[in-house]
MARDOKOL-567183 format. One record per residue: residue in one letter; x, z, y of N, C-alpha, C, CB in turn. Coordinates in nm, 4 decimals. Atoms other than C-alpha are relative to their C-alpha. Glycine has a CB too. Layout:
N
   resn        npx        npz        npy       capx       capz       capy        cpx        cpz        cpy       cbpx       cbpz       cbpy
      a          X          Z          Y          X          Z          Y          X          Z          Y          X          Z          Y
...
//
This chain:
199
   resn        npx        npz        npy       capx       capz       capy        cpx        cpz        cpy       cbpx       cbpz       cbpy
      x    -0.0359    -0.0982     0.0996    17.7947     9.8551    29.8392     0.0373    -0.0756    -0.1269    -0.1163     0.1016    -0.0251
      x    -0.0211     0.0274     0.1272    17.9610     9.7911    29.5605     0.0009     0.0926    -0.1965     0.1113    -0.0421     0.0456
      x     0.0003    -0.0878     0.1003    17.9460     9.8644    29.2291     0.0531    -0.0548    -0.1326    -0.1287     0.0483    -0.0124
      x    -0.0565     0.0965     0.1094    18.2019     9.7926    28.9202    -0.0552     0.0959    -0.1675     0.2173    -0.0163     0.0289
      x     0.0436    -0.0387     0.0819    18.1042     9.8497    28.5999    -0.1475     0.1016     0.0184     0.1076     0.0421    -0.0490
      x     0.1303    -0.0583    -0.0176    17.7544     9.9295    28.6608    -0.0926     0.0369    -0.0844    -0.0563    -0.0605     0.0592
      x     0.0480    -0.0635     0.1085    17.6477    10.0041    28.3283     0.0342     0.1471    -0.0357     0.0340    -0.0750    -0.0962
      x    -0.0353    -0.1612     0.0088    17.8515    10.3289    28.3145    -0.0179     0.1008     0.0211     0.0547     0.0335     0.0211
      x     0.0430    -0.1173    -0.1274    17.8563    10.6582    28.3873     0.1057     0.0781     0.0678    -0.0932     0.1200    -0.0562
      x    -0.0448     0.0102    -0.1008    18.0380    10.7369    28.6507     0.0265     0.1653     0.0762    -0.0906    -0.0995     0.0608
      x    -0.0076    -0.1731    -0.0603    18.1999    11.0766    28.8285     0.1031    -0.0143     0.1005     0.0551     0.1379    -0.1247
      x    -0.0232     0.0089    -0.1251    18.3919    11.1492    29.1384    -0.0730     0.0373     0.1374     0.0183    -0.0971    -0.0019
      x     0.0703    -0.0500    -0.1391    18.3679    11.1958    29.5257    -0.1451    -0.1199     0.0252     0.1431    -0.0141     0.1567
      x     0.0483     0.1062    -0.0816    18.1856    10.8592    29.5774    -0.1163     0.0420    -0.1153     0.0868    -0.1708     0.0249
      x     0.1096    -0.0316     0.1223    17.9228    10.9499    29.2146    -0.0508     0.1484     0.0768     0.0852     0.0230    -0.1965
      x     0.0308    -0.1328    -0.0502    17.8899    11.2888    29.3785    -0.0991    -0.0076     0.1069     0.1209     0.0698     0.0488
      x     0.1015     0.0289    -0.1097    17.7972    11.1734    29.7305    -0.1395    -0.1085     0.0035     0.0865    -0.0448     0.1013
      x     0.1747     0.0650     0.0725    17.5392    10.9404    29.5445    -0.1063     0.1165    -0.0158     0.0134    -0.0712    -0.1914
      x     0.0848    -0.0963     0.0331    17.4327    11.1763    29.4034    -0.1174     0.1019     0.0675     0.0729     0.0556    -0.0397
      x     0.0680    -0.0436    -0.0535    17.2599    11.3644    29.6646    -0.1208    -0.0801     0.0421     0.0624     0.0471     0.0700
      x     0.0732     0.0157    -0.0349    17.0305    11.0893    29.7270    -0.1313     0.0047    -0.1533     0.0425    -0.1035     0.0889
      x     0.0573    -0.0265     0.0815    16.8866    11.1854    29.3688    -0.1180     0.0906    -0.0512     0.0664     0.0050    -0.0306
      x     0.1389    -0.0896    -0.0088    16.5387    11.3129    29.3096     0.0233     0.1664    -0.0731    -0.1382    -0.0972    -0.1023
      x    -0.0258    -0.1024     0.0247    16.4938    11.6972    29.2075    -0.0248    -0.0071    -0.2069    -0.0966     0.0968     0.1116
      x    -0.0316     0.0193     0.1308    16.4211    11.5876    28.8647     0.0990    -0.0322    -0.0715    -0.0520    -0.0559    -0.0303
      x    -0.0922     0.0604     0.0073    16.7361    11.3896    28.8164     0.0663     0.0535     0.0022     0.0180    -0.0672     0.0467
      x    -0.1240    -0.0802    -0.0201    16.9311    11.6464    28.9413     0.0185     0.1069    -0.1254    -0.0106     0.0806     0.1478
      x     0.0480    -0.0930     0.0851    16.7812    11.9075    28.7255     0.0675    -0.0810    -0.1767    -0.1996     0.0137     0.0332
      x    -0.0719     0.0751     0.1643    16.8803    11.6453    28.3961     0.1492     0.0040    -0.0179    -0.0280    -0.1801    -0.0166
      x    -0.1091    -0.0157    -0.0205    17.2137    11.6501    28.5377     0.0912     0.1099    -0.0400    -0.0041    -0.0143     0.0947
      x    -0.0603    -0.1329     0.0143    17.2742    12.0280    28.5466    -0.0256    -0.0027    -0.1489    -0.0675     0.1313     0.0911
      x     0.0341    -0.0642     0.1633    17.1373    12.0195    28.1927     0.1209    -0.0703    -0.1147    -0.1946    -0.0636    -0.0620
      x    -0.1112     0.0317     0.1068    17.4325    11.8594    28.0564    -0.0459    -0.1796     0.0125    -0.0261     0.0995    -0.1923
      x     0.0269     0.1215     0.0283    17.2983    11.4650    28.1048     0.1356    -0.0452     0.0690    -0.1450    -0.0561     0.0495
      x    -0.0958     0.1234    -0.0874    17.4561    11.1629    28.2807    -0.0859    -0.0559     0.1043     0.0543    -0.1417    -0.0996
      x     0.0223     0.0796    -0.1147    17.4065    10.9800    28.5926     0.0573    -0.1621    -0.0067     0.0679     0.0798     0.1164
      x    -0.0325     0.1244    -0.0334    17.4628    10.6384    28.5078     0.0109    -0.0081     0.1680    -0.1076    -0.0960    -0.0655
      x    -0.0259     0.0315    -0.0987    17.5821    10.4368    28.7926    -0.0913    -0.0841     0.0546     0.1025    -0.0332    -0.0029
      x     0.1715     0.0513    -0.0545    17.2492    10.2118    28.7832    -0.0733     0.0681     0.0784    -0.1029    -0.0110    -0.1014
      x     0.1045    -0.1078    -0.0756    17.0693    10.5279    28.8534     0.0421     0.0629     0.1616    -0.0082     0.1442    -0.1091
      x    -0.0449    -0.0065    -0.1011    17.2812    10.5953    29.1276    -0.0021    -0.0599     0.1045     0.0659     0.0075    -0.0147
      x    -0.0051     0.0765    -0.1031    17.2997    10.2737    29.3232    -0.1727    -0.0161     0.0102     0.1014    -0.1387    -0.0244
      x     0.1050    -0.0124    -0.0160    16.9330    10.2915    29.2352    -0.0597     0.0173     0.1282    -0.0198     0.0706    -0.0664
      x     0.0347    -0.1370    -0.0325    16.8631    10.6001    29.4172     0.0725    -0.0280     0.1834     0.0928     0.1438    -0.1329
      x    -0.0567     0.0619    -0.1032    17.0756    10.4535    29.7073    -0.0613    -0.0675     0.0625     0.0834    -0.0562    -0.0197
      x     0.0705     0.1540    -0.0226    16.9138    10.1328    29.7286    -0.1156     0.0302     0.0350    -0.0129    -0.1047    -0.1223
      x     0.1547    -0.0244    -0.0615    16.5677    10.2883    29.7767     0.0193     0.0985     0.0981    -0.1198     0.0560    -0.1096
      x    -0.0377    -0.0612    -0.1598    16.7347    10.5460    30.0485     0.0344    -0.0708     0.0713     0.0942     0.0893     0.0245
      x    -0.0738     0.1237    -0.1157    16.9240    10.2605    30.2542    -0.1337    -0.1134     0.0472     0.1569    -0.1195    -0.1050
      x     0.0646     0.1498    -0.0560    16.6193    10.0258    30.2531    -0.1312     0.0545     0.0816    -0.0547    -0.1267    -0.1473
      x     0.0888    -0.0449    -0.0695    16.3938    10.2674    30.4259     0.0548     0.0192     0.1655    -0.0445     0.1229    -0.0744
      x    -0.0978    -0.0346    -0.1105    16.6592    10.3068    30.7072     0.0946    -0.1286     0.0482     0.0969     0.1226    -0.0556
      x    -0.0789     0.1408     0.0097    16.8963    10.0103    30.6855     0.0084    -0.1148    -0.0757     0.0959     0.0164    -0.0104
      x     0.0609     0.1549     0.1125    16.8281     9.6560    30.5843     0.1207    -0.0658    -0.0026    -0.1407    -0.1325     0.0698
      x    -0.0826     0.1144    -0.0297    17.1798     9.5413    30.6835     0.1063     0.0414    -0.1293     0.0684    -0.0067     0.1776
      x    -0.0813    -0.0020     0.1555    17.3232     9.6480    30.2886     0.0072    -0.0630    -0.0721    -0.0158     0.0629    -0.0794
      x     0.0061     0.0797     0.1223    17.4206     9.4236    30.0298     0.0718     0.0507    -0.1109     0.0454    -0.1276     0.0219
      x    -0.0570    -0.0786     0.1253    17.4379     9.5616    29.6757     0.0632    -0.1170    -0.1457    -0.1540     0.1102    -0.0602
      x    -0.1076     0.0335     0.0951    17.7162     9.4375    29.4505     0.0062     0.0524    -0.1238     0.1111     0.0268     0.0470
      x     0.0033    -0.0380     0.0977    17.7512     9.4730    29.0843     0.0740    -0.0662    -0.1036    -0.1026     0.0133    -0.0146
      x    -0.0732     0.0618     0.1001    17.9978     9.3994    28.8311    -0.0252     0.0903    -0.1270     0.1537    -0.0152     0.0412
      x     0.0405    -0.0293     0.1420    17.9145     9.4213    28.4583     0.0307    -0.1119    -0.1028    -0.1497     0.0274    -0.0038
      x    -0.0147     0.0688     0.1271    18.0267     9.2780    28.1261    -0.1302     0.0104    -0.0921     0.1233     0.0595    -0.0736
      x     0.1452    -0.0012     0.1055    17.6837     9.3971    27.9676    -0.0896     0.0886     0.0657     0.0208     0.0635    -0.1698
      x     0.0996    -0.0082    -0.0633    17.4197     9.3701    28.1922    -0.1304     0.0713    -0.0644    -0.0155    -0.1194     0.0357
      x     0.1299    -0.0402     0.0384    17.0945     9.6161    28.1180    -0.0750    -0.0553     0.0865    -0.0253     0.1352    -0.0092
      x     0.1398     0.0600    -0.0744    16.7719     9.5224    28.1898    -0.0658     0.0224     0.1503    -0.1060     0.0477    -0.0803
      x     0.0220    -0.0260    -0.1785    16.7478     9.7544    28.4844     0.0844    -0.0455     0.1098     0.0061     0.1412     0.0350
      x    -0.1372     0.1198    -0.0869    17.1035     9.6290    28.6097    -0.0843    -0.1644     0.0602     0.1648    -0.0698    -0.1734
      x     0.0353     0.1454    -0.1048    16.9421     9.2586    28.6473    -0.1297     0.0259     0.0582    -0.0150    -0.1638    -0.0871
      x     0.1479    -0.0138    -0.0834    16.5896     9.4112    28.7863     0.0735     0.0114     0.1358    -0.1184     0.1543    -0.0418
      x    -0.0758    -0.0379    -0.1474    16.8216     9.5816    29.0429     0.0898    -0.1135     0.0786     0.1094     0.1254    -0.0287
      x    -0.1123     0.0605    -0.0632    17.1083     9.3397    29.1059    -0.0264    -0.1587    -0.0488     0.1536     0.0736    -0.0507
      x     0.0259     0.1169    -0.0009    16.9529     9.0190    28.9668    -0.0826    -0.0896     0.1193    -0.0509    -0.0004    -0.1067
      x     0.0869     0.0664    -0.1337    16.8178     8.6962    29.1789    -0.1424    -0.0787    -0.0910     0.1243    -0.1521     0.1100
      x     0.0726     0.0729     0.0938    16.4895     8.5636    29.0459    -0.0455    -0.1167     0.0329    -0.0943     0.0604    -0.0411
      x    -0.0022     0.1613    -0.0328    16.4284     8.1937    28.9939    -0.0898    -0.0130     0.1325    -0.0722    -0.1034    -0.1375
      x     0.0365     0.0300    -0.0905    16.1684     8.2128    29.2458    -0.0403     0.1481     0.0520    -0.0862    -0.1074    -0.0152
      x    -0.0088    -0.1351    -0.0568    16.1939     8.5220    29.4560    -0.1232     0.0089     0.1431     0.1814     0.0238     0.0524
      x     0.1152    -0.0200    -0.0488    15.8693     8.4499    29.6457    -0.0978     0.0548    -0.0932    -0.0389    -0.1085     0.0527
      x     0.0935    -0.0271     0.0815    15.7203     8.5716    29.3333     0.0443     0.1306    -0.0482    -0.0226    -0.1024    -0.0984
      x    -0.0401    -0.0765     0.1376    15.7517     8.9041    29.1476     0.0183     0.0044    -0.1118    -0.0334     0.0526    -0.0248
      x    -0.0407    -0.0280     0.1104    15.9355     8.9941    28.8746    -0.1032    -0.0379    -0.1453     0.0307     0.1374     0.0238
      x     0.0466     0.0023     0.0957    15.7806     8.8732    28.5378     0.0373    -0.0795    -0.1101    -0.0895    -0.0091     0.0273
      x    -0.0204     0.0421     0.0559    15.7667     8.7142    28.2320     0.1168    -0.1504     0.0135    -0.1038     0.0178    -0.0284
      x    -0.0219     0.1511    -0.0650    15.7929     8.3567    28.4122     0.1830     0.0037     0.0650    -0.1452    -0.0266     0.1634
      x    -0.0547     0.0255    -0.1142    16.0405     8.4646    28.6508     0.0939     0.1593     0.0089    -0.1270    -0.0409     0.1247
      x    -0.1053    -0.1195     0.0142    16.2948     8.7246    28.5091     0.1185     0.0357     0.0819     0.0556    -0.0115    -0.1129
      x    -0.0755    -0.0322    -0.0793    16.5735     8.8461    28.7243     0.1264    -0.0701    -0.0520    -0.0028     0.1375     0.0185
      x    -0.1355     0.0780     0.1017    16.9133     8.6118    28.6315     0.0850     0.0626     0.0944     0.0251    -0.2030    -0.0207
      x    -0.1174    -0.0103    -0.0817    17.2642     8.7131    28.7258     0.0146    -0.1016     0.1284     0.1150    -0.0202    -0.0934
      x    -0.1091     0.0707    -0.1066    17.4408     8.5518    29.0562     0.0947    -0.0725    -0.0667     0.0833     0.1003     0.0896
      x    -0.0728     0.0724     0.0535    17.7105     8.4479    28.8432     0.0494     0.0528    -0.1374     0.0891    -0.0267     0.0872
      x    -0.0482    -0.0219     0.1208    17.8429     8.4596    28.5168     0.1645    -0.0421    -0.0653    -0.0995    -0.0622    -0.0662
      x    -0.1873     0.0639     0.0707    18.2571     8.4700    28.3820    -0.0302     0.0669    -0.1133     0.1924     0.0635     0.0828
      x     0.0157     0.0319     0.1012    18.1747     8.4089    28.0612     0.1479     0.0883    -0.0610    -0.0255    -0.1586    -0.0051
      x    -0.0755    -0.0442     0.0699    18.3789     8.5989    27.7707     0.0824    -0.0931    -0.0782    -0.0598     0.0763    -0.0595
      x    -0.0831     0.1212     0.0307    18.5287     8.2436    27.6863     0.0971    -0.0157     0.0760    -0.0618    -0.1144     0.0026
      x    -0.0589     0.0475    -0.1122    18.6462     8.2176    28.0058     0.0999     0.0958     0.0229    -0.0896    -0.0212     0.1119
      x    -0.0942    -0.1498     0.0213    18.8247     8.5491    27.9993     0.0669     0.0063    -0.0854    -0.0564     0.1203    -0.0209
      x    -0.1390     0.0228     0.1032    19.0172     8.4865    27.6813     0.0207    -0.1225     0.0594    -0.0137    -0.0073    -0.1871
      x    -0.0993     0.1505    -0.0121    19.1137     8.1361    27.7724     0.1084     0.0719     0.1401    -0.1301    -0.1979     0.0679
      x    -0.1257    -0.0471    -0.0844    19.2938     8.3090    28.0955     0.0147     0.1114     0.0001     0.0087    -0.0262     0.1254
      x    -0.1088    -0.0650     0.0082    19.4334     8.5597    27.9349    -0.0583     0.1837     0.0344     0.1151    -0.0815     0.1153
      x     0.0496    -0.1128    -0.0862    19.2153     8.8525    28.0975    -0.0640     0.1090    -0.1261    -0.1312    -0.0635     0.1279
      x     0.0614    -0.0405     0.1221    19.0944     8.9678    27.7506     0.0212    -0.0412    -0.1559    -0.1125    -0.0255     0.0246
      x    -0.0173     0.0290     0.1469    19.1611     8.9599    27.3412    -0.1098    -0.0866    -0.0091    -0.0035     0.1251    -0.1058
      x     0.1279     0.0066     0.1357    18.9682     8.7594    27.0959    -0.0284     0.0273    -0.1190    -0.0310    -0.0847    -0.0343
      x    -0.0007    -0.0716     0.1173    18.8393     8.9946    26.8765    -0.0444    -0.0093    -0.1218    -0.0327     0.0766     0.0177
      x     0.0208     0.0463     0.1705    18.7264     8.7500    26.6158     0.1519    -0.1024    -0.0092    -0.1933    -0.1229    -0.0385
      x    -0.1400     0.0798     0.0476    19.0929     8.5278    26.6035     0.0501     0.0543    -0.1236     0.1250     0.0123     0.1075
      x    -0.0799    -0.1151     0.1309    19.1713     8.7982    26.3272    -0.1591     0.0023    -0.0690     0.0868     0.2175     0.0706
      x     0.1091    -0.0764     0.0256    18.8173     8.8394    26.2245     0.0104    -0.0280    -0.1509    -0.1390    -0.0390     0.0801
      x     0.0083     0.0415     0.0997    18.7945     8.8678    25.8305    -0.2034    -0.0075    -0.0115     0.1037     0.0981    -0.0992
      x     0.1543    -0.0018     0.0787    18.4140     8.7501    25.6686     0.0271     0.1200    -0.1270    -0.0486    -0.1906    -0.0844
      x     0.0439    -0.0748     0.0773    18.2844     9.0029    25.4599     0.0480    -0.0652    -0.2139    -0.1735     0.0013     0.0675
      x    -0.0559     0.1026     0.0862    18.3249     8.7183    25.1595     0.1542    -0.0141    -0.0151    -0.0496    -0.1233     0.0468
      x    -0.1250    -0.0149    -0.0105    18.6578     8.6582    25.2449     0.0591     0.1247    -0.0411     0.0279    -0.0256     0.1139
      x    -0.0541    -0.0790     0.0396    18.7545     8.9828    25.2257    -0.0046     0.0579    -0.1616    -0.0278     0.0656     0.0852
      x     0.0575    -0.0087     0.1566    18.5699     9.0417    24.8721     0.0888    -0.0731    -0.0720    -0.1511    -0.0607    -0.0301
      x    -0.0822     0.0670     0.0905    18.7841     8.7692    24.7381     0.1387     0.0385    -0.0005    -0.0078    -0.1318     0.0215
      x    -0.1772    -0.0977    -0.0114    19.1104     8.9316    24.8506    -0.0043     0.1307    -0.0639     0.0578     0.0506     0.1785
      x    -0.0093    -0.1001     0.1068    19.0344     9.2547    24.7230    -0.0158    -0.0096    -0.1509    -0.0801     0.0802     0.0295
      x     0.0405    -0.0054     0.1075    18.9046     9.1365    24.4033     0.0839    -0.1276    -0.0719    -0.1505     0.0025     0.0054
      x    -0.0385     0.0732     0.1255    19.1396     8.8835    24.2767    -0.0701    -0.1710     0.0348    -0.0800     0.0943    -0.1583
      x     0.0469     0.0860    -0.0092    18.9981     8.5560    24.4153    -0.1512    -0.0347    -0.0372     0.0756    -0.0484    -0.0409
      x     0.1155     0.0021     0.0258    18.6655     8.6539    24.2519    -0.1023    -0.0191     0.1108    -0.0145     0.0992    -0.0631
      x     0.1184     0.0868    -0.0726    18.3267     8.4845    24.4220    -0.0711     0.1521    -0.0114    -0.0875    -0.1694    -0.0935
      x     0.1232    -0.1240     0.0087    18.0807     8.7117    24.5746    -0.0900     0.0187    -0.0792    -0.0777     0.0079     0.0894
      x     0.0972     0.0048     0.1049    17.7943     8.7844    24.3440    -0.1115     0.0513     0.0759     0.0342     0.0807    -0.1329
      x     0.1314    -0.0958    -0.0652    17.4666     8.8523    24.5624    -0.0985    -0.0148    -0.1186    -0.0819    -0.0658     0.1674
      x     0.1351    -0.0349     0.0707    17.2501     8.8582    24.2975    -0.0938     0.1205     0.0371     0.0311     0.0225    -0.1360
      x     0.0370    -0.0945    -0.0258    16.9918     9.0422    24.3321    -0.0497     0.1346    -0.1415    -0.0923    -0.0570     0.0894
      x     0.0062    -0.1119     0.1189    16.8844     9.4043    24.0916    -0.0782     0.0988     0.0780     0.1580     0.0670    -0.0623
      x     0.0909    -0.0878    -0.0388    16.6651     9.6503    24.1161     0.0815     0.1384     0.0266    -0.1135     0.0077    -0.1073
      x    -0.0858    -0.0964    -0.0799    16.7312     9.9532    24.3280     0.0969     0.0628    -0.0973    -0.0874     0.1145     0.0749
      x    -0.0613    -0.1391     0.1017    16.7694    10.2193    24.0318     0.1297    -0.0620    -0.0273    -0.0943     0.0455    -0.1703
      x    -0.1730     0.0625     0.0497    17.0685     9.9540    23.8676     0.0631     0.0131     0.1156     0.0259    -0.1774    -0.0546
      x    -0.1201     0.0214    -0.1014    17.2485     9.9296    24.2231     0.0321     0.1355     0.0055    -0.0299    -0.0702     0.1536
      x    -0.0035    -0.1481     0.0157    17.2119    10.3024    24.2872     0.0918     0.0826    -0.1102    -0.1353     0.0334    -0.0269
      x    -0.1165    -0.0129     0.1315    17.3799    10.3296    23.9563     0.1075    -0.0470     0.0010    -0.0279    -0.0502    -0.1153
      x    -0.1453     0.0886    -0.0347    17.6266    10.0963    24.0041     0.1206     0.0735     0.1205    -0.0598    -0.1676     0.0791
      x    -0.0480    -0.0352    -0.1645    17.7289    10.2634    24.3794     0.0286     0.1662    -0.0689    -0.1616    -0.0232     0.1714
      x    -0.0512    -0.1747     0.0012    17.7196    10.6533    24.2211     0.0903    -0.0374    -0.1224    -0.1446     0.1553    -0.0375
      x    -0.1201     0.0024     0.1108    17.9467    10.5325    23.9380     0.1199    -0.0297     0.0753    -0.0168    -0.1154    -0.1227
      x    -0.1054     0.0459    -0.0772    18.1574    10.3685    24.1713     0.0469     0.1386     0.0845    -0.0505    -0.1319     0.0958
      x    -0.0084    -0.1217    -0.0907    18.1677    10.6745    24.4118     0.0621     0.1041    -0.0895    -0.1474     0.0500     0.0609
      x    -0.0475    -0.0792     0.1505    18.2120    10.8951    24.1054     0.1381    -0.0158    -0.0337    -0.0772    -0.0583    -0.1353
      x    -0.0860     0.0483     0.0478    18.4722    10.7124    23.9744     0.1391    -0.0387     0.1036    -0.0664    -0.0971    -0.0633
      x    -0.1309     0.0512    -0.0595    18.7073    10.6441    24.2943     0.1128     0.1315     0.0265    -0.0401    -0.0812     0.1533
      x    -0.1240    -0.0841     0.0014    19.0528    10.7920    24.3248    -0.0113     0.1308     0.0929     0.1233    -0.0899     0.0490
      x     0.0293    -0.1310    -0.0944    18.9813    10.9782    24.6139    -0.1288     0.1531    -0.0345    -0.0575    -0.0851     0.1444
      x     0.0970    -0.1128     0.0907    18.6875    11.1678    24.5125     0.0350     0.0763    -0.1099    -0.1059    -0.0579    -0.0582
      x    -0.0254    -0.0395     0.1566    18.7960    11.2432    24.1872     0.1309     0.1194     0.0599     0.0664    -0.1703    -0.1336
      x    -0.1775    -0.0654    -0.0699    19.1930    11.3918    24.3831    -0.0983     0.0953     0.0548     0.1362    -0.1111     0.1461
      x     0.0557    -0.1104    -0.1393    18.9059    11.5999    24.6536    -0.0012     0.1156    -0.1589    -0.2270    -0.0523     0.1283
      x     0.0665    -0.0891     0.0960    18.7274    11.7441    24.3194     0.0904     0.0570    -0.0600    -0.0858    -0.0540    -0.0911
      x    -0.1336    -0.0867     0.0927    19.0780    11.8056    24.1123     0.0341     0.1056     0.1038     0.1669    -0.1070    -0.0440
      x    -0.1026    -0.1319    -0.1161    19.2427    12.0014    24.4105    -0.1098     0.1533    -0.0336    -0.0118    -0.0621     0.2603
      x     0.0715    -0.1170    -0.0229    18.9025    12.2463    24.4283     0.0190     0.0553    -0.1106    -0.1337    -0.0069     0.0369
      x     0.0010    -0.1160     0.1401    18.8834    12.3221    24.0358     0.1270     0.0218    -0.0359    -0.0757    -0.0498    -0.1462
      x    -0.1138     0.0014     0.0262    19.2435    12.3218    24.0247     0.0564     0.1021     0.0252     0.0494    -0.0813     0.0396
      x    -0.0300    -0.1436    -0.1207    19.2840    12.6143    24.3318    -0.0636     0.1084    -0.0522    -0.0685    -0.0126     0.1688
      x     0.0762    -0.0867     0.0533    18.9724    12.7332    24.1597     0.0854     0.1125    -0.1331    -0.1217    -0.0972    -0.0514
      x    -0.0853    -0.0006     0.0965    19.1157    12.7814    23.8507     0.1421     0.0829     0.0012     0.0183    -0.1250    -0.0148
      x    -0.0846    -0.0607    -0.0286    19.4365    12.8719    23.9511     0.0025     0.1629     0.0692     0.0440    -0.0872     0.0584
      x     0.0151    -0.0990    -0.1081    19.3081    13.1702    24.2174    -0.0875     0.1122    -0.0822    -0.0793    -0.0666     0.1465
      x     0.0541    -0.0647     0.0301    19.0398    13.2975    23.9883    -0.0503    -0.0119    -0.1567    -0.0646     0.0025     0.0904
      x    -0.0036     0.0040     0.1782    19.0641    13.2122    23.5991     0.1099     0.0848    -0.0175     0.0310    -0.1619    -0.0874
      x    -0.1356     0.0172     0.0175    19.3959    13.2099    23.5654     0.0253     0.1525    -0.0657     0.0854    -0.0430     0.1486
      x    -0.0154    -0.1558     0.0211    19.4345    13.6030    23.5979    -0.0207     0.0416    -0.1166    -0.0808     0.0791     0.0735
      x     0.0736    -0.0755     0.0542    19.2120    13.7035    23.3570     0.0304    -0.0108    -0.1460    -0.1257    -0.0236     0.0392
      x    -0.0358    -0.0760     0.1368    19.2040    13.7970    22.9945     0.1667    -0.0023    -0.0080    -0.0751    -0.0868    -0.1478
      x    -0.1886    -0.0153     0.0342    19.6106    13.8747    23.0387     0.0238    -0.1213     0.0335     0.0730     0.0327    -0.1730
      x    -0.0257     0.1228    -0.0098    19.6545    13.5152    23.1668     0.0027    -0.0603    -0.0853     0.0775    -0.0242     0.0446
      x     0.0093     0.1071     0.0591    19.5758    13.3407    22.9057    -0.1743    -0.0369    -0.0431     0.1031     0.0167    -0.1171
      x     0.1529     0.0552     0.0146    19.2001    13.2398    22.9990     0.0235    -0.1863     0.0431    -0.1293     0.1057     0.1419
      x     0.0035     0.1931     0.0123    19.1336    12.8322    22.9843    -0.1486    -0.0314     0.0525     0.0170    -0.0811    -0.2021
      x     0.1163     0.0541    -0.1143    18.8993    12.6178    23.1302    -0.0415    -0.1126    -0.0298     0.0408    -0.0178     0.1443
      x     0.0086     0.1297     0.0156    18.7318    12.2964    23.0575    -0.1127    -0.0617     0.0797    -0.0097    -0.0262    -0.1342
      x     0.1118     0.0633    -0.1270    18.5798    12.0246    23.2763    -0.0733    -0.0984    -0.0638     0.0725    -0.0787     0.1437
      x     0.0880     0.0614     0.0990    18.2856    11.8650    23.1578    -0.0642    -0.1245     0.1096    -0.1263     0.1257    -0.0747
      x     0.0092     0.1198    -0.0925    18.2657    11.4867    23.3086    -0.1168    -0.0957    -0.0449     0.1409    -0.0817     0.0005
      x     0.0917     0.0797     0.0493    17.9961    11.1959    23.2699     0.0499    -0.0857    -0.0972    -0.0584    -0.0652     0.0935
      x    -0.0211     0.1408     0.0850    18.1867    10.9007    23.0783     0.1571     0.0559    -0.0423    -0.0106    -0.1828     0.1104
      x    -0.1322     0.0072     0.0381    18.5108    10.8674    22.9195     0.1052    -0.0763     0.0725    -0.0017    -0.0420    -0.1153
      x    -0.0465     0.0162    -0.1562    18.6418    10.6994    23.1942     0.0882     0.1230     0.0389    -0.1370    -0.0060     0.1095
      x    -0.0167    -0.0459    -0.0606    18.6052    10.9323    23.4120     0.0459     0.1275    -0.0408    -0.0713    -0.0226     0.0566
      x    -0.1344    -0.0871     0.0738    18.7904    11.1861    23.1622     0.0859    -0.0599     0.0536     0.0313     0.0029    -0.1614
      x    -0.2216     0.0484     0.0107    19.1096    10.9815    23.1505     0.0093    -0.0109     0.1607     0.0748    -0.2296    -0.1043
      x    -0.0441    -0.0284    -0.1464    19.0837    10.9852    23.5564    -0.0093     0.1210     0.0337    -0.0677    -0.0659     0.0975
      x    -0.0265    -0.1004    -0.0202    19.0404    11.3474    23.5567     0.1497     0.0700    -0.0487    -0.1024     0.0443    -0.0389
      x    -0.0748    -0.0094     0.0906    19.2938    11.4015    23.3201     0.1236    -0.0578     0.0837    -0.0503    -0.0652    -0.1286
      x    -0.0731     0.0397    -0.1026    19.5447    11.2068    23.5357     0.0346     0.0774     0.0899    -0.0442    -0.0820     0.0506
      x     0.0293    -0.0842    -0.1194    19.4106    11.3642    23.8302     0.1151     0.1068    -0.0294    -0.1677     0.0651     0.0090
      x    -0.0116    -0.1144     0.0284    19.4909    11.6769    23.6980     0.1464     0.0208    -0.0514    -0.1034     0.0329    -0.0845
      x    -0.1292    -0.0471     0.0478    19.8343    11.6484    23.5402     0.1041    -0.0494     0.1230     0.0370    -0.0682    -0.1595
      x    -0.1253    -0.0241    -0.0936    20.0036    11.5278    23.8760    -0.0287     0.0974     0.0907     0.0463    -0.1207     0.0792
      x    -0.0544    -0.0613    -0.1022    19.9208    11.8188    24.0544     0.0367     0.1347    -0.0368    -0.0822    -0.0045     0.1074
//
């Protein structure tokens, strides 16, 4: 039996006819909206076939082996012994994610990768990171001014008092009722103020 991608979860005739060798609990998780990994499946297999037929060999391909994957489909260093600390279950073989970009079978998704640093200095002008450290309240401050203060936020908030304004001031005393928006800093005036006259 084989089994590719054995971390997944898995549907079809061949997940289906697994499926029946699945306990009444299992099934019951199933109907409830779960998943049937494909572990749980060849599982569920593997302990029906070995009460009946010994002449099965279970196959397993995986890029990211779980723990139950190598209990199930691993060989252990010394397999006169049970499973333990000493004597954990290791793959059969391993094609390495090196080995898979060098022929071609896969990206490398750090060749492009920017550092966090790196990127800081590109957005900012060649400026050096600054980890210093500060106490929460100052960062907290720092992060809701920033938040406060970015273009986007500021464009969400103009559009609402803007519609507002427009849909349900506007009308009133004979159309000529007014409105004023009352902001934290002076700043964040002259970005309302902006805001507000391109739309």
């Amino acid at each position: 039996m084989i089994a590719d991608e054995a971390h997944s979860s898995q549907s079809g005739e061949a997940a289906s006819k697994l499926k029946q060798v699945l306990s009444a609990e299992e099934q019951q998780e199933l109907a409830d909206g779960g998943t049937v990994s494909t572990e749980d499946l060849i599982l569920a297999a593997q302990m029906s076939a070995r009460a009946s037929d010994k002449g099965i060999t279970y196959v397993a391909f995986t890029a990211t082996p779980k723990a139950k994957t190598l209990e199930l489909f691993g060989r252990r260093p010394d397999p006169s012994q049970p499973a333990s600390e000493d004597n954990l279950p290791e793959p059969f073989h391993v094609y390495s994610m090196r080995q898979a970009i060098e022929e071609g079978f896969i990206l490398d998704v750090l060749k492009n990768y920017t550092s966090y640093n790196l990127a800081f200095k590109l957005a900012n002008g060649g400026q050096e990171f600054d980890d210093t450290e500060v106490e929460r309240s100052t960062a907290m401050k720092g992060l809701m001014n920033w938040v406060r203060l970015h273009p986007y936020n500021i464009a969400q908030k103009v559009q609402i008092v803007v519609e507002h304004f427009r849909e349900l001031v506007a009308p009133l005393l004979d159309g000529k009722a007014k409105a004023m928006v009352v902001v934290s800093s002076r700043l964040e005036a002259v970005r309302w103020q902006l805001a507000i006259g391109n739309r």
